[in-house]
MDAnalysis code that builds the backbone (N, CA, C; Angstrom):
import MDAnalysis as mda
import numpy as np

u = mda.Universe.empty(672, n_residues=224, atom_resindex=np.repeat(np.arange(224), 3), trajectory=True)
u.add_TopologyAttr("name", ["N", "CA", "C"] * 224)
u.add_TopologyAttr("resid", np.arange(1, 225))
u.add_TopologyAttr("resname", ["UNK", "UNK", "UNK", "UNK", "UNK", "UNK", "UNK", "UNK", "UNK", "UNK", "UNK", "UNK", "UNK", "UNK", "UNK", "UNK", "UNK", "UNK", "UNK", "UNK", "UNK", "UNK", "UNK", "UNK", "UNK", "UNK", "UNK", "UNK", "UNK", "UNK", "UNK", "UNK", "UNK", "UNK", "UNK", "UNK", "UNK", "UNK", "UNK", "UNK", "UNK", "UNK", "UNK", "UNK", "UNK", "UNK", "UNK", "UNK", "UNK", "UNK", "UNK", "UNK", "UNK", "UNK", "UNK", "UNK", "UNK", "UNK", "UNK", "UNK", "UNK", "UNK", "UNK", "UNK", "UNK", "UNK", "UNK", "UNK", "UNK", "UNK", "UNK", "UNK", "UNK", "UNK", "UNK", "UNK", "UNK", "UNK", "UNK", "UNK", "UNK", "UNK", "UNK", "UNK", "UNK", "UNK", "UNK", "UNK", "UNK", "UNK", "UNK", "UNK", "UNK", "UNK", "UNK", "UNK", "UNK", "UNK", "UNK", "UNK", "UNK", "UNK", "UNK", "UNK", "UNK", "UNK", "UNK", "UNK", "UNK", "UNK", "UNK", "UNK", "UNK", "UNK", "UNK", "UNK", "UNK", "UNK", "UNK", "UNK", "UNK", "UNK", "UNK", "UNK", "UNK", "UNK", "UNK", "UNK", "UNK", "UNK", "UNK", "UNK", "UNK", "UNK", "UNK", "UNK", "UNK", "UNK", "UNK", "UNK", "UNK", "UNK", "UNK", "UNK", "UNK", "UNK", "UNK", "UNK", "UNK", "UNK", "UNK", "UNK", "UNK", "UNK", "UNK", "UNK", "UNK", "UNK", "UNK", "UNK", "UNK", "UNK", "UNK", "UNK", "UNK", "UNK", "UNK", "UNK", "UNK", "UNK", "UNK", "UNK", "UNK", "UNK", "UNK", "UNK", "UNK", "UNK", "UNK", "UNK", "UNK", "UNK", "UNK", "UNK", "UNK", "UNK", "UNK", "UNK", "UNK", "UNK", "UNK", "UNK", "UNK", "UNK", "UNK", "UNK", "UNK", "UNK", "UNK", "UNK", "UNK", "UNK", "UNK", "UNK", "UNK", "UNK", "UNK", "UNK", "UNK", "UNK", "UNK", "UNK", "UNK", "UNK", "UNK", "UNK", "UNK", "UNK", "UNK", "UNK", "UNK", "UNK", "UNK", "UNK"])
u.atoms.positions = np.array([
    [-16.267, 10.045, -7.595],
    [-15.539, 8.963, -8.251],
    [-16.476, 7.788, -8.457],
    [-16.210, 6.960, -9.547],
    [-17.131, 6.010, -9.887],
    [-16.322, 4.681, -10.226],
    [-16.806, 4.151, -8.891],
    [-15.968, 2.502, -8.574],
    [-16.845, 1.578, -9.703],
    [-15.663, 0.478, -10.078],
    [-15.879, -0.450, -11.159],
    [-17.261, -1.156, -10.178],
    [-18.085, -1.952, -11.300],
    [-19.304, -2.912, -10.247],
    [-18.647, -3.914, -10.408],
    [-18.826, -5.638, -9.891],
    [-18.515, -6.541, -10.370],
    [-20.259, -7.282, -10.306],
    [-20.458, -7.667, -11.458],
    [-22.125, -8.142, -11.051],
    [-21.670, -9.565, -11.867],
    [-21.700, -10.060, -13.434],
    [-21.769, -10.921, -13.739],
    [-20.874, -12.287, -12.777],
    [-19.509, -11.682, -12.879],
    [-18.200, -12.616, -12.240],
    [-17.332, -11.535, -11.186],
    [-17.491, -12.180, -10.349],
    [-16.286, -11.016, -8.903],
    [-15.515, -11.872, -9.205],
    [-14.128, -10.903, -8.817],
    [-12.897, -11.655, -8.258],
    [-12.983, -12.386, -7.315],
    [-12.017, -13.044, -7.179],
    [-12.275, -13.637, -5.715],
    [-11.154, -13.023, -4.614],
    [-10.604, -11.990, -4.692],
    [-10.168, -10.848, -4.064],
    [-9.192, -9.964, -5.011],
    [-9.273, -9.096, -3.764],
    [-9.241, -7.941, -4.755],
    [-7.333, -6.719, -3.787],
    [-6.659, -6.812, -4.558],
    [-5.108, -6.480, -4.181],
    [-5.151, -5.036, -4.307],
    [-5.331, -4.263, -3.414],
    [-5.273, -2.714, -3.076],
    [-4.162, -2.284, -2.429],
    [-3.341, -1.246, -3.603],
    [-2.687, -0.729, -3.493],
    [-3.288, 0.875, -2.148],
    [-2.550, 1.083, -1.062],
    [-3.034, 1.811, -0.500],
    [-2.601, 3.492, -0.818],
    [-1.929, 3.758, -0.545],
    [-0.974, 5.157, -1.098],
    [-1.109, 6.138, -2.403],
    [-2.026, 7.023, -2.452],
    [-2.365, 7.251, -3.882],
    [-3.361, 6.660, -4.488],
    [-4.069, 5.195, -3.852],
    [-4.977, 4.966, -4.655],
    [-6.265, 4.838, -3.283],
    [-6.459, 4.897, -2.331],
    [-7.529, 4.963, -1.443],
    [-7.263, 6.381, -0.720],
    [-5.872, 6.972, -0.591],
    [-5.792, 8.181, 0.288],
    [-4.846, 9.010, -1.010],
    [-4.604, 10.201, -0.686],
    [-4.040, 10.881, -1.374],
    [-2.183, 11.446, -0.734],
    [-2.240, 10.558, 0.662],
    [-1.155, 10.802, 0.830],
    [-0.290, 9.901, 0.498],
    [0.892, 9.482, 1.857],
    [1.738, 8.243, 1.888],
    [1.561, 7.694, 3.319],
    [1.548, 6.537, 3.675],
    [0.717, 7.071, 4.925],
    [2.650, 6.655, 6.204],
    [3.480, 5.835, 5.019],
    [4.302, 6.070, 6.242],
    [4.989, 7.741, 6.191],
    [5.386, 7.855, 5.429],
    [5.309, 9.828, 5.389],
    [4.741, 10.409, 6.777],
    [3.537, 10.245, 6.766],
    [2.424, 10.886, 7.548],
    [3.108, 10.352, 9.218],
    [3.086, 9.491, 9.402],
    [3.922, 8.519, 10.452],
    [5.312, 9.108, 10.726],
    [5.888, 9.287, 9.725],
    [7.188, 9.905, 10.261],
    [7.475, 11.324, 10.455],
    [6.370, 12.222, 9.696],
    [6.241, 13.621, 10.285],
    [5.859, 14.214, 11.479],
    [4.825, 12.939, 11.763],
    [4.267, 12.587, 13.550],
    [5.447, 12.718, 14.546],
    [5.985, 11.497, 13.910],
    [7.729, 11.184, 14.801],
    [8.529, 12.484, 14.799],
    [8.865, 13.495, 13.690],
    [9.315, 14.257, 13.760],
    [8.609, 15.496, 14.538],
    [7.717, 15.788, 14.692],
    [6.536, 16.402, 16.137],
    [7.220, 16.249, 17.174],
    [6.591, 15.388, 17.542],
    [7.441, 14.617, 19.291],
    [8.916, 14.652, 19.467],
    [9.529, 14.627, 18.242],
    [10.873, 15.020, 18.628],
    [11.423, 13.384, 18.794],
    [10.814, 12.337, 17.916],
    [11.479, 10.669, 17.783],
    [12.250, 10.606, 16.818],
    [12.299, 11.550, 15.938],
    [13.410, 11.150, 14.492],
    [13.958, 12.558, 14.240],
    [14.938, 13.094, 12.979],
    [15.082, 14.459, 12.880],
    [14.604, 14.476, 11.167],
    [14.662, 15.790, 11.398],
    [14.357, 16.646, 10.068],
    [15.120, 16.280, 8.792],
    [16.006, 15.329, 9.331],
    [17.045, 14.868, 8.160],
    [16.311, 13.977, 6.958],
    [15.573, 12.740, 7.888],
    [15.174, 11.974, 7.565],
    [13.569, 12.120, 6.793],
    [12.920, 13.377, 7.053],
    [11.656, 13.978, 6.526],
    [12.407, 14.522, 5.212],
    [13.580, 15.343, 4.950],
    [14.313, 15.591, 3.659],
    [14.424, 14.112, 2.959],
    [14.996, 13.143, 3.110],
    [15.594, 12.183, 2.326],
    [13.723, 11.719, 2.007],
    [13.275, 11.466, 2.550],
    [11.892, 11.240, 2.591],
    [11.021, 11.451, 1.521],
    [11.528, 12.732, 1.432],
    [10.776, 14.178, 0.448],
    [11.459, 13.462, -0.801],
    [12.999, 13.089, -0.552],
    [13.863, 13.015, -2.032],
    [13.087, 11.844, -2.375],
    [12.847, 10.673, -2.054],
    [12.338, 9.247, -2.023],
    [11.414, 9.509, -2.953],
    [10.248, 9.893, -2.397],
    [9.070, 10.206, -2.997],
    [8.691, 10.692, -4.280],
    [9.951, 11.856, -4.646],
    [9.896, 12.605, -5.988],
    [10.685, 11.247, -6.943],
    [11.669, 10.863, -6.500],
    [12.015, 9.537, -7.494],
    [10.768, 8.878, -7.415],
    [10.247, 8.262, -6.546],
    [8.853, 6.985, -6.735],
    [7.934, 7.459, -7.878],
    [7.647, 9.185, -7.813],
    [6.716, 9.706, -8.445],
    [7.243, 9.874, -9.966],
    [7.989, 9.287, -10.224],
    [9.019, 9.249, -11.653],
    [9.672, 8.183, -12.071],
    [9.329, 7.138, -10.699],
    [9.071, 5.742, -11.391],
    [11.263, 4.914, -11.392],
    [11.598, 6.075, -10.206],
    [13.305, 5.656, -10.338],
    [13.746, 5.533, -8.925],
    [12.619, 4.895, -8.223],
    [13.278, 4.797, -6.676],
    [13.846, 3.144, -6.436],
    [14.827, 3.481, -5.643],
    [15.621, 2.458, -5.092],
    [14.444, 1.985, -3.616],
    [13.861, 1.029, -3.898],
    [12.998, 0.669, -2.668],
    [14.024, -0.003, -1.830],
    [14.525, -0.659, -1.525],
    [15.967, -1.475, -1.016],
    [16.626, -0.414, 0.067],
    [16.973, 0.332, -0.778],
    [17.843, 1.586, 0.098],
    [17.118, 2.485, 0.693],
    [15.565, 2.756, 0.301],
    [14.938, 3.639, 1.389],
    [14.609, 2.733, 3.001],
    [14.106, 1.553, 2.711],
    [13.946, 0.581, 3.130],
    [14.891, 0.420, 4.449],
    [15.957, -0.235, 3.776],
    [17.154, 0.189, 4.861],
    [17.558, 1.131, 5.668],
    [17.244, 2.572, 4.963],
    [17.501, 4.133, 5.727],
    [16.527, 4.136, 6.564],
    [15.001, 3.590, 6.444],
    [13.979, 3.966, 7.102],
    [14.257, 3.015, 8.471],
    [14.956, 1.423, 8.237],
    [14.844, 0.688, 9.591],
    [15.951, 1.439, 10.167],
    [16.852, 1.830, 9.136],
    [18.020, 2.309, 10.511],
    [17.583, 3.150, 11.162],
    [16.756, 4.129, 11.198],
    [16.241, 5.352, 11.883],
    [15.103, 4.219, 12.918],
    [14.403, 3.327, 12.551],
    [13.120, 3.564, 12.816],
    [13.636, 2.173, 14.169],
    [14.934, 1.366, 14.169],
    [15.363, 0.988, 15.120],
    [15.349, 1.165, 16.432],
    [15.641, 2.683, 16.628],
    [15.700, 3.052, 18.130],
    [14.458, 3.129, 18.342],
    [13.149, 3.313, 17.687],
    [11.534, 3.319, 17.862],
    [10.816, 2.498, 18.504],
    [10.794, 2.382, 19.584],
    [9.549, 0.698, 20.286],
    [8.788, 0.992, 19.383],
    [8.223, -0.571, 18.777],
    [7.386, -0.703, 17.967],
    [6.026, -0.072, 18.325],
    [5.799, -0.585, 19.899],
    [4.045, -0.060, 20.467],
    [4.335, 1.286, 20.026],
    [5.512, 2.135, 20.244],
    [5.340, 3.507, 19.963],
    [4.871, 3.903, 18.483],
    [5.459, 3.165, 17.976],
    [5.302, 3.221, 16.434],
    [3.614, 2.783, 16.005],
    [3.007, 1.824, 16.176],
    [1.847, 1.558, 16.547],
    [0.755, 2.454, 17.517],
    [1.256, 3.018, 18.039],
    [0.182, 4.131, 18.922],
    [0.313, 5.498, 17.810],
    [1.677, 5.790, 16.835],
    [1.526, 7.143, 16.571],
    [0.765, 6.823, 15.470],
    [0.447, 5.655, 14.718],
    [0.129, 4.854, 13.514],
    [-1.595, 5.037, 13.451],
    [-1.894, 4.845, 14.884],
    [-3.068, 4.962, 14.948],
    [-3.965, 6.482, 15.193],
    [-3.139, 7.533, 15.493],
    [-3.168, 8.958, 15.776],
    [-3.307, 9.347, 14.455],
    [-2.173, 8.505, 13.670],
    [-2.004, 9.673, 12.828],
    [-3.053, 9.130, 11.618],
    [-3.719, 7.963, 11.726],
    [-5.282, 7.409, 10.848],
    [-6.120, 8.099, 10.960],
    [-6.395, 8.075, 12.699],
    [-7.653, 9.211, 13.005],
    [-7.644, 10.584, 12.130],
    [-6.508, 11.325, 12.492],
    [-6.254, 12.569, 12.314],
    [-5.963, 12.348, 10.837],
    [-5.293, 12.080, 9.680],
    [-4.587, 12.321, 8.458],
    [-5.319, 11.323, 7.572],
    [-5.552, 10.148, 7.704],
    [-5.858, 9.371, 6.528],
    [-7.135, 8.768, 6.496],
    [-7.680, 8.609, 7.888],
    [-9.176, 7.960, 7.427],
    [-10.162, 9.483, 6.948],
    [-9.814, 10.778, 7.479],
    [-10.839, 12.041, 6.760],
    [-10.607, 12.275, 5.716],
    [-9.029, 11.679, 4.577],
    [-8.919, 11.819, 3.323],
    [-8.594, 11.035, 2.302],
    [-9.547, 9.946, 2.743],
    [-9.917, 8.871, 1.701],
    [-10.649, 9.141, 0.861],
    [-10.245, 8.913, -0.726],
    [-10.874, 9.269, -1.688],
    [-12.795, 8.737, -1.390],
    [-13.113, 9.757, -2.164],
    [-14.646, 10.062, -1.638],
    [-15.158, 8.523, -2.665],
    [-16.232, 7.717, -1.899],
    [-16.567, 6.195, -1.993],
    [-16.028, 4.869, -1.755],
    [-14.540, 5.541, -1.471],
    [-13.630, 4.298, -1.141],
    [-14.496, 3.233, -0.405],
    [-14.891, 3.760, 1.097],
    [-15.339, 2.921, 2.461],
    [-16.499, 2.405, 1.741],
    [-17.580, 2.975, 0.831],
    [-18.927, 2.035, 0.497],
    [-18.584, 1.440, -0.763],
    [-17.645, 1.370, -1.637],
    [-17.107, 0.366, -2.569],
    [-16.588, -0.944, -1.702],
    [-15.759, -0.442, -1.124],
    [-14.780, -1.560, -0.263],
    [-16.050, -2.606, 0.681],
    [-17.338, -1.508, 1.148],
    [-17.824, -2.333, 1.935],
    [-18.737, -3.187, 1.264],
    [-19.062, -2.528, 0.020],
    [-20.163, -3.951, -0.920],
    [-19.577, -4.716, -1.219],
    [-17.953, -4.587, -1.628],
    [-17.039, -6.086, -1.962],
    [-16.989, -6.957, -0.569],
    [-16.950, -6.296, 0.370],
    [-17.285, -7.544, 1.496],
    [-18.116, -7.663, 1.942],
    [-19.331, -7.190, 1.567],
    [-20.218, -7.635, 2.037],
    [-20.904, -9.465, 1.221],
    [-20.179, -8.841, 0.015],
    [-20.282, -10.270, -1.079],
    [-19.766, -11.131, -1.238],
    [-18.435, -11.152, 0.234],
    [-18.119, -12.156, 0.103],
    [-16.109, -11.710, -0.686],
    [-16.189, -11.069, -1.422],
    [-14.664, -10.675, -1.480],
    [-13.695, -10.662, -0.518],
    [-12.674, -11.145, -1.131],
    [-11.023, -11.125, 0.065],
    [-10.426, -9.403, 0.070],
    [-10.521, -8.715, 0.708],
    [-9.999, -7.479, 0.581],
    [-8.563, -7.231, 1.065],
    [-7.535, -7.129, 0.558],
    [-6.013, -7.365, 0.725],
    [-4.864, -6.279, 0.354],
    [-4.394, -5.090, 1.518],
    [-3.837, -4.388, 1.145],
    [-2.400, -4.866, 1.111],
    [-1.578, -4.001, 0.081],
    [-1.303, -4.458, -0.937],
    [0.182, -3.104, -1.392],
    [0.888, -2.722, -0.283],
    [1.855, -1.639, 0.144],
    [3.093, -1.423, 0.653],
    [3.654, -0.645, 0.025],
    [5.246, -0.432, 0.026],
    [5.667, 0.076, 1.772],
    [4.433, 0.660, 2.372],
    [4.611, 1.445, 3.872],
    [4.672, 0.008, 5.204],
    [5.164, 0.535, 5.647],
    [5.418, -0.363, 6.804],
    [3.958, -0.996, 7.537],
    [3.838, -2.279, 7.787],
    [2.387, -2.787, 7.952],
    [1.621, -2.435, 9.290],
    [2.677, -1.847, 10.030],
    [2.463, -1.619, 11.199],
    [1.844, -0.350, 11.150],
    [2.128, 1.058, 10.010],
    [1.411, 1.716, 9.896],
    [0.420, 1.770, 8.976],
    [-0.085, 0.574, 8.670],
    [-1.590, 0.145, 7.846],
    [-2.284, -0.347, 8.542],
    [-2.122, -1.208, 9.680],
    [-3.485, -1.820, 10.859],
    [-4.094, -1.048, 10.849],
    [-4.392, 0.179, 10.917],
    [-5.367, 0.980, 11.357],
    [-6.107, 0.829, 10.300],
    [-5.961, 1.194, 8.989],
    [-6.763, 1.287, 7.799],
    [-7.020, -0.302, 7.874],
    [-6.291, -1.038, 7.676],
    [-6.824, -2.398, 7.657],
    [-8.329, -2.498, 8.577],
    [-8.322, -2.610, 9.775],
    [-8.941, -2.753, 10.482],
    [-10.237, -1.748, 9.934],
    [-10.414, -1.167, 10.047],
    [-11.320, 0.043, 9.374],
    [-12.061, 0.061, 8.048],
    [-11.429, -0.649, 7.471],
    [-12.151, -0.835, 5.915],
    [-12.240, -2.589, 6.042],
    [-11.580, -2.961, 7.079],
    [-12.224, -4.426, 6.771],
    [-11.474, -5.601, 6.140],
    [-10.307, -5.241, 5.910],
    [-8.996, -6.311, 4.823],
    [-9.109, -6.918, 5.572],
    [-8.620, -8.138, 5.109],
    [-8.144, -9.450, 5.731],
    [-6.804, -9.319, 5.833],
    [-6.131, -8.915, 5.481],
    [-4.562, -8.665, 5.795],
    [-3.670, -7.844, 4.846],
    [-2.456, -7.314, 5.486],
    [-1.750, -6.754, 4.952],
    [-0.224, -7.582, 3.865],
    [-0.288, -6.607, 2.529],
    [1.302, -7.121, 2.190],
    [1.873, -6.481, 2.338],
    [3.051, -6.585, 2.779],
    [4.242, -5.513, 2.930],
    [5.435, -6.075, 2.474],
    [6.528, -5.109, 2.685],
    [7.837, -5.862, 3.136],
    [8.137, -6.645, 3.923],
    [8.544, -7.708, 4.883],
    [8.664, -8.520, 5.863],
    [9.574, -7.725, 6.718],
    [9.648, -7.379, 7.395],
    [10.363, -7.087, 8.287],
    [10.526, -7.403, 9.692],
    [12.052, -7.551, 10.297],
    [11.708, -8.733, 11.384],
    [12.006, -7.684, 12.900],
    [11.745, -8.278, 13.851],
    [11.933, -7.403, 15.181],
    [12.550, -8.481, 15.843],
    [13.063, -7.369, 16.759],
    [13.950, -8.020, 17.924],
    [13.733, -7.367, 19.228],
    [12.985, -8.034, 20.115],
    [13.283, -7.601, 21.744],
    [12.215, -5.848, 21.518],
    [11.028, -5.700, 20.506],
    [10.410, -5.076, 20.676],
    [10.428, -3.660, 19.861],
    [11.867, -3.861, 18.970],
    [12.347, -3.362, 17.912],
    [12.625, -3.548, 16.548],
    [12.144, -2.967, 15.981],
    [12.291, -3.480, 14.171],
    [13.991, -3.520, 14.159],
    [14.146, -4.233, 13.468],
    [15.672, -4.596, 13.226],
    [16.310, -5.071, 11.713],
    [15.382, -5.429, 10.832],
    [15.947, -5.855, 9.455],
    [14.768, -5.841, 8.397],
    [15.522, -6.317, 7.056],
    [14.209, -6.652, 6.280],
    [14.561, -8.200, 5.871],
    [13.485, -8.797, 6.091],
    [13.080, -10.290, 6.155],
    [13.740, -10.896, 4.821],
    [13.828, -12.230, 4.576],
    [13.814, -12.916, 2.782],
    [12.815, -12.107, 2.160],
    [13.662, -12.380, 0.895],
    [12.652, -11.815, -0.358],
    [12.567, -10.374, -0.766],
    [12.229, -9.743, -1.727],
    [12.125, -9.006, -2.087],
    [11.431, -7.579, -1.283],
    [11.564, -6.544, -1.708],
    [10.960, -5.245, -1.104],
    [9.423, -5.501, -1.796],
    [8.143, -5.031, -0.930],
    [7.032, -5.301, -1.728],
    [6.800, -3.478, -2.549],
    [7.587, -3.876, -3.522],
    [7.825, -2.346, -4.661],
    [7.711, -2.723, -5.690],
    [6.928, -2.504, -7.163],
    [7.150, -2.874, -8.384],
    [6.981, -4.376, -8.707],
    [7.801, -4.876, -9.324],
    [7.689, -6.414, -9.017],
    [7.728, -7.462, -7.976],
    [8.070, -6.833, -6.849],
    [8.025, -7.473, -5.226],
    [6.208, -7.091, -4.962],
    [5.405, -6.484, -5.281],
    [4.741, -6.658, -5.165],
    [3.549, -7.656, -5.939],
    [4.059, -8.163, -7.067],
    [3.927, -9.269, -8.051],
    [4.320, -10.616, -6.850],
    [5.310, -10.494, -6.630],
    [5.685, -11.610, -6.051],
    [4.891, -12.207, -4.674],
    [4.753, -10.815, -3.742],
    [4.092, -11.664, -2.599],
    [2.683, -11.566, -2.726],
    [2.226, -11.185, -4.127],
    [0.642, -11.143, -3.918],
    [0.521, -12.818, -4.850],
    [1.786, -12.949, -5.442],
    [1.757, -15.263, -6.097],
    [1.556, -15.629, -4.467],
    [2.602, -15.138, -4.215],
    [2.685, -16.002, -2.654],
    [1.569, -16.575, -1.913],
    [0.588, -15.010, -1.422],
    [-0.740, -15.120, -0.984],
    [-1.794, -15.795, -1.841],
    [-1.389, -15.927, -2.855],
    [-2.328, -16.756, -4.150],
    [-1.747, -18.476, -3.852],
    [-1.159, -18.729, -3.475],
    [-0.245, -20.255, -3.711],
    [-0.959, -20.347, -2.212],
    [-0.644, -19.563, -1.180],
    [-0.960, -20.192, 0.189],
    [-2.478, -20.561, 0.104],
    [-2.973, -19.709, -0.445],
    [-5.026, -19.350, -0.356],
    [-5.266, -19.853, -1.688],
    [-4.802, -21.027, -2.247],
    [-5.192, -21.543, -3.101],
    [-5.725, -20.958, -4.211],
    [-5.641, -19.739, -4.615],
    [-6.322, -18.824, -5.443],
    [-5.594, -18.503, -6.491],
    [-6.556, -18.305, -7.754],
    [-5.562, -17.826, -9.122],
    [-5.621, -16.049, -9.397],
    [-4.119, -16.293, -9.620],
    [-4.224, -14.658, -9.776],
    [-4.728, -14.036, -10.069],
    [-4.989, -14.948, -11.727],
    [-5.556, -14.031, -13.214],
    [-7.284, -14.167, -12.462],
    [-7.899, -14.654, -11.456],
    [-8.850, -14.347, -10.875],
    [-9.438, -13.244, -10.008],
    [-8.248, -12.834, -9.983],
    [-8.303, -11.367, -8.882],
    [-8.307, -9.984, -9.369],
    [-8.693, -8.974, -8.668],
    [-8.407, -7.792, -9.192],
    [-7.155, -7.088, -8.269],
    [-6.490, -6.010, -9.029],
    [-5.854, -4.916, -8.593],
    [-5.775, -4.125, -8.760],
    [-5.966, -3.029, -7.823],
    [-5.851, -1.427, -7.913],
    [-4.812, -0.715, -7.652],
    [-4.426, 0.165, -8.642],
    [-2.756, 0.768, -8.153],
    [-3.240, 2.268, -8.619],
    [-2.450, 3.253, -8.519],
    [-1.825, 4.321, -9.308],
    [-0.756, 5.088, -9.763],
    [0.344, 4.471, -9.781],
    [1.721, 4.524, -9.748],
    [2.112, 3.251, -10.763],
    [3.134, 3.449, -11.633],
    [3.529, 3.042, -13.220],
    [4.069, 1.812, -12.791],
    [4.860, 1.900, -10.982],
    [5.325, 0.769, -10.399],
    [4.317, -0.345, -10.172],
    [2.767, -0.187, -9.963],
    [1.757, -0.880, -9.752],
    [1.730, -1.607, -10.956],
    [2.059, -1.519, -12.315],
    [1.562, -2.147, -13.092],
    [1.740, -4.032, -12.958],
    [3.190, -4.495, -12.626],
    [3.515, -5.544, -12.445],
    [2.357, -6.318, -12.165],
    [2.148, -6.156, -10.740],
    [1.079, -6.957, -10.412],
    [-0.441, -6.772, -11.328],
    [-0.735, -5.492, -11.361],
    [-2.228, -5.370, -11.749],
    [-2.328, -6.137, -13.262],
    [-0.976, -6.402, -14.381],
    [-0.978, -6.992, -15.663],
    [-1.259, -8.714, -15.018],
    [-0.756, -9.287, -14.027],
    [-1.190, -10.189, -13.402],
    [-2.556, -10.586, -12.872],
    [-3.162, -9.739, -12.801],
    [-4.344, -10.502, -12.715],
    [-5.555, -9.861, -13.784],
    [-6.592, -10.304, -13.362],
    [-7.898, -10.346, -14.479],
    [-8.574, -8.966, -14.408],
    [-8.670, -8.497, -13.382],
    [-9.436, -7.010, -13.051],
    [-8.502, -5.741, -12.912],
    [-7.618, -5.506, -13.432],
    [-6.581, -4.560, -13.113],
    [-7.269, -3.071, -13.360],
    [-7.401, -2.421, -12.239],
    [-8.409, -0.619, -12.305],
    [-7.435, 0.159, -11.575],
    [-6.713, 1.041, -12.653],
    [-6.430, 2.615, -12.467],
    [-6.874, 3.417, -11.754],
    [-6.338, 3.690, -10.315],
    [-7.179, 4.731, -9.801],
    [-6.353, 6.399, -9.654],
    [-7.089, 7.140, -10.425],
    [-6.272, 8.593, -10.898],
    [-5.191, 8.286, -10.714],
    [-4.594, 7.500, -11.746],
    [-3.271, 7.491, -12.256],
    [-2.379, 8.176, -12.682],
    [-1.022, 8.135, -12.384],
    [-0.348, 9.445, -12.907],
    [-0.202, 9.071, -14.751],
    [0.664, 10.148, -15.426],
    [0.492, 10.201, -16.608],
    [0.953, 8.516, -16.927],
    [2.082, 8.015, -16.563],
    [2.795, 6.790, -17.120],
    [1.528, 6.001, -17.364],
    [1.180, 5.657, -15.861],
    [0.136, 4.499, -15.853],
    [-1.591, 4.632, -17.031],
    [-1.930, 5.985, -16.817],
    [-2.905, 6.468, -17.297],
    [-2.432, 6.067, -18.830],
    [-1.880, 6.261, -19.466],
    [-1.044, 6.067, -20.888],
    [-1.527, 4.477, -21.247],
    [-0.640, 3.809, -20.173],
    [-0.693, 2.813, -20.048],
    [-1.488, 1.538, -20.084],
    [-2.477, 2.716, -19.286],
    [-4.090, 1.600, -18.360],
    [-5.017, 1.791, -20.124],
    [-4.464, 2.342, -20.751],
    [-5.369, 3.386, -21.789],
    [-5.307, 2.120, -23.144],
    [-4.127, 2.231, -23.282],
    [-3.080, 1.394, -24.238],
    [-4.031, -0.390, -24.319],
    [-4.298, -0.531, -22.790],
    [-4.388, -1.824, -22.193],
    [-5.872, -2.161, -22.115],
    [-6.635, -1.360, -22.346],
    [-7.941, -0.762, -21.637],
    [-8.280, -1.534, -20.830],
    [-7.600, -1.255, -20.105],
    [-7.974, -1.541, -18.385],
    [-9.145, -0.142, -17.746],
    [-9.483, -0.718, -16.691],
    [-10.507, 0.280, -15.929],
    [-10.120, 1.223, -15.053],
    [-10.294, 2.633, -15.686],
    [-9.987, 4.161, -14.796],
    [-10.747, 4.751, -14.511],
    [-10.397, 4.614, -12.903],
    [-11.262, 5.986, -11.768],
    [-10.613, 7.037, -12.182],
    [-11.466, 7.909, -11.882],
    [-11.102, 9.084, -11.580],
    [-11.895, 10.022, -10.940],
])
């Protein structure tokens, strides 16, 4: 695969979509098949899971309502537990199938000085690991709040899905003083577009057909 350079003008960070566009899985998926191993969730919830996914991949998912199904299950879960299987399941599932250059793209943008900012619909608690590992400065997610050591709701504001992810990547732009149309974003999913038409560097990474169409239309920049 052959990552965009930035030589004349860099962004001044750069909004990475994680799921499909650095790994080829999902990584809370991966997290909850773990849970379903050990015997922490049932097989019910790996089906609805499965259903989720085939809508996302067709661009007709209700983020709101998976959202909700996922805290109600993921309630009875101590968070550390959730966080220890998060980190098992990096080692084992997602840091050996990161698209091939990801880690030495990601690491010349910080080495130069870039904000590296993931940028995901999966629960943030199962992104520390990748965070930490490639080097982000922080995660976007959904907000979600805990209680007494348990996830328990989803926070103000929007799901970070589609245009919720437009929204809290203004947010992080308004707090960090930074302009959008200065930044880049990487997605691969038709839902990514929101944000990535928002800023200045928007790159396709093996996009499905919608986006690919799309990124094409726009000529925006495609990995593949």
């Amino acid at each position: 695969m052959k990552w965009p350079e930035y030589q004349d003008k860099r962004p001044e960070a750069f909004f990475l979509d994680v799921d499909g566009t650095l790994h080829p899985g999902t990584t809370a998926y991966l997290v909850a098949l773990e849970m379903k191993r050990r015997g922490i969730i049932k097989g019910s919830f790996i089906r609805r899971a499965l259903w989720y996914g085939i809508q996302h991949r067709f661009g007709h998912l209700n983020y709101e309502q998976l959202m909700d199904e996922t805290l109600k299950t993921m309630s009875r879960v101590p968070v550390i537990d959730l966080e220890r299987i998060s980190y098992d399941c990096f080692a084992r599932d997602v840091k050996p199938s990161l698209y091939p250059g990801v880690e030495s793209h990601l690491d010349t943008l910080r080495r130069s000085g870039a904000r590296l900012i993931l940028v995901s619909s999966s629960l943030r608690h199962s992104l520390e690991p990748l965070r930490i590992y490639l080097g982000a400065e922080e995660i976007i997610s959904t907000p979600i709040m805990e209680r007494r050591g348990y996830l328990s709701a989803r926070g103000p504001g929007p799901a970070c899905y589609g245009p919720g992810k437009l929204h809290w990547a203004k947010e992080w732009c308004d707090l960090n003083q930074v302009e959008i149309k200065n930044c880049a974003a990487y997605g691969d999913n038709f839902s990514d577009r929101f944000l990535m038409e928002a800023t200045g560097w928007p790159v396709a990474v093996r996009p499905r057909r919608n986006l690919r169409r799309y990124a094409g239309k726009l000529g925006w920049t495609i990995v593949d």
